[in-house]
C-alpha positions as CSV (number, residue, x, y, z in Angstrom):
1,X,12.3,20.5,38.3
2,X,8.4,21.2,37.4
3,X,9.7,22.0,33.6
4,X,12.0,18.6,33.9
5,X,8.6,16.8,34.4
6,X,6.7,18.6,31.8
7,X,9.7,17.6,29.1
8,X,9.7,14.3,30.1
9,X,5.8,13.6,29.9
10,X,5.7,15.7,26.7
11,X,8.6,13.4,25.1
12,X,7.0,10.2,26.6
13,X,3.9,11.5,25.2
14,X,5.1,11.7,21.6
15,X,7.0,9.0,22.2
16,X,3.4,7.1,22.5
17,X,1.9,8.7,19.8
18,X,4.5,8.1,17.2
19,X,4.6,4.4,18.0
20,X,1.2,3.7,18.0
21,X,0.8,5.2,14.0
22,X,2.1,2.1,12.5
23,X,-0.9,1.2,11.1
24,X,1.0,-1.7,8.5
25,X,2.8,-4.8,9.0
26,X,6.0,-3.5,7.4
27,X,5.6,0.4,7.8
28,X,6.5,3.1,8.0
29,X,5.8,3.9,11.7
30,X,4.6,7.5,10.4
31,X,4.2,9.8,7.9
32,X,3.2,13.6,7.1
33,X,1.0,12.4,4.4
34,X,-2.3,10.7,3.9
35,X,-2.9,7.1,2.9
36,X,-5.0,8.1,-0.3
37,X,-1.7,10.6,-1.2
38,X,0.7,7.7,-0.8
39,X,-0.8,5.3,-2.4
40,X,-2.0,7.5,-5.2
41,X,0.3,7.6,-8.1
42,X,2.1,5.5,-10.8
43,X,3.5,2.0,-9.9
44,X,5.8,-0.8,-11.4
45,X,5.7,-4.3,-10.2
46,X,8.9,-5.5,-8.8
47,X,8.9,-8.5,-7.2
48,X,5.9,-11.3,-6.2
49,X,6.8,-13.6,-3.4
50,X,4.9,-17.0,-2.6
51,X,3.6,-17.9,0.5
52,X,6.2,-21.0,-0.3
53,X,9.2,-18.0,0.1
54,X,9.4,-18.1,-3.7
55,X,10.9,-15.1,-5.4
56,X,10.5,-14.3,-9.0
57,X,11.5,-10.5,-10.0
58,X,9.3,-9.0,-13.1
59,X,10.0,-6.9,-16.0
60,X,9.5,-3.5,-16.6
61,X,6.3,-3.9,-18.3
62,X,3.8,-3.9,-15.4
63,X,2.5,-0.5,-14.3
64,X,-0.5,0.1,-11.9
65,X,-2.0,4.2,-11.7
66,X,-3.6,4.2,-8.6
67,X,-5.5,7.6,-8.7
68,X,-7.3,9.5,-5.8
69,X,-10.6,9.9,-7.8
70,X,-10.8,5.9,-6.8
71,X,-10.0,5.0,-10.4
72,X,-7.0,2.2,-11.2
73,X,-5.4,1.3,-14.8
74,X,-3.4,-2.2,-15.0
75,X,-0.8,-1.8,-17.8
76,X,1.2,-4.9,-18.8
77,X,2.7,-4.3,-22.5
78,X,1.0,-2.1,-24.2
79,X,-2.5,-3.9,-22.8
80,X,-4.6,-2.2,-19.9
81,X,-7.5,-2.7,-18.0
82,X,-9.2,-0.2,-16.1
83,X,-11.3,-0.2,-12.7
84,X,-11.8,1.4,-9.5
85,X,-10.4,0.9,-5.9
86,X,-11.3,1.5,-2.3
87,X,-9.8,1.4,1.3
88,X,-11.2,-1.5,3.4
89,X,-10.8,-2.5,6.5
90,X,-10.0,0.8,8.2
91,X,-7.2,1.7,5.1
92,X,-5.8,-1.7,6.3
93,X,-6.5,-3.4,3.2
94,X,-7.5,-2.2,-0.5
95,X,-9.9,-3.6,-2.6
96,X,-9.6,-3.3,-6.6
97,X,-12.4,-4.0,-8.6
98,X,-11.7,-5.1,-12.4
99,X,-14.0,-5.1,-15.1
100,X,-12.8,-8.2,-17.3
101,X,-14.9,-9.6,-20.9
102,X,-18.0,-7.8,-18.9
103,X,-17.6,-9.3,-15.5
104,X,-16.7,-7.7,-12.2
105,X,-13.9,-9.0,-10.6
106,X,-12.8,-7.8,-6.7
107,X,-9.8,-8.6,-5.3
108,X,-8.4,-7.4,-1.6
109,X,-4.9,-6.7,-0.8
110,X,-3.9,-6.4,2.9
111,X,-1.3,-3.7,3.0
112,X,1.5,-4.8,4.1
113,X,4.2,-1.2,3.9
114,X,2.8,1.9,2.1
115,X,5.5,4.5,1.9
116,X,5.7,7.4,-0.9
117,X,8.2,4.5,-3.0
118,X,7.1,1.5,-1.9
119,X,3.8,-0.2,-1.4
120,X,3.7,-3.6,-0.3
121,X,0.7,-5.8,-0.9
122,X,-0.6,-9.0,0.2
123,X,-3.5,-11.3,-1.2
124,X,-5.6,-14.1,0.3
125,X,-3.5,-17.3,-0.9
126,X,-0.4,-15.4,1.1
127,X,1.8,-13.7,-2.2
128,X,3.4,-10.5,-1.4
129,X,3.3,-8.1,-4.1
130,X,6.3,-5.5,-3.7
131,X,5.3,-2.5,-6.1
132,X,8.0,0.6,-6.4
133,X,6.8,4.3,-7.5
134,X,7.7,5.1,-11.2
């Protein structure tokens, strides 16, 4: 009976614990590997949706290289720009920051679902950005 108890609470325990990780609106509810290691890599541009519900589905052009060092590259045919990028808002959020014709440009993404093939973003006027891993 004493083990009984000790299985349940350890199973109600983990339980807990496993719930409790889901740190984004859309997931995943855990994962083995670190935000900066999920996020790092190679990504293509999907889908944007409005705040409006609007759907428009892009080409196969649009690339973003998120790398661990902290540096990004936008690619969009054959053109790229290149900046950094940081966690904000305790890795809730993600801030890129653009160099454009001399100018800094910042812009923050809530993160919506970071998984190693998907990464969901969101910006301030409400657009989901759905990016899938190359």
């Amino acid at each position: 009976m004493k083990n009984n108890i000790k299985l349940l609470f350890s199973v109600l325990s983990l339980v807990f614990i496993f719930t409790a990780c889901n740190k984004y609106e859309e997931g995943p509810k855990f994962s083995l590997l670190t935000k900066k290691a999920r996020v790092s890599g190679t990504w293509k541009l999907e889908k944007t949706i409005d705040a409006d519900g609007t759907v428009e589905y892009h080409n196969d052009t649009e690339r973003m290289t998120i790398e661990k060092d902290g540096t990004v590259k936008l690619t969009e045919d054959g053109f790229s720009i290149n900046g950094r990028w940081e966690f904000i808002s305790d890795k809730e959020a993600i801030s890129f920051i653009i160099s454009v014709f001399g100018e800094s440009v910042v812009e923050n993404f809530t993160i919506l679902r970071l998984k190693n093939k998907e990464l969901w973003l969101k910006d301030s006027d409400g657009t989901q950005s759905h990016f899938a891993a190359v």
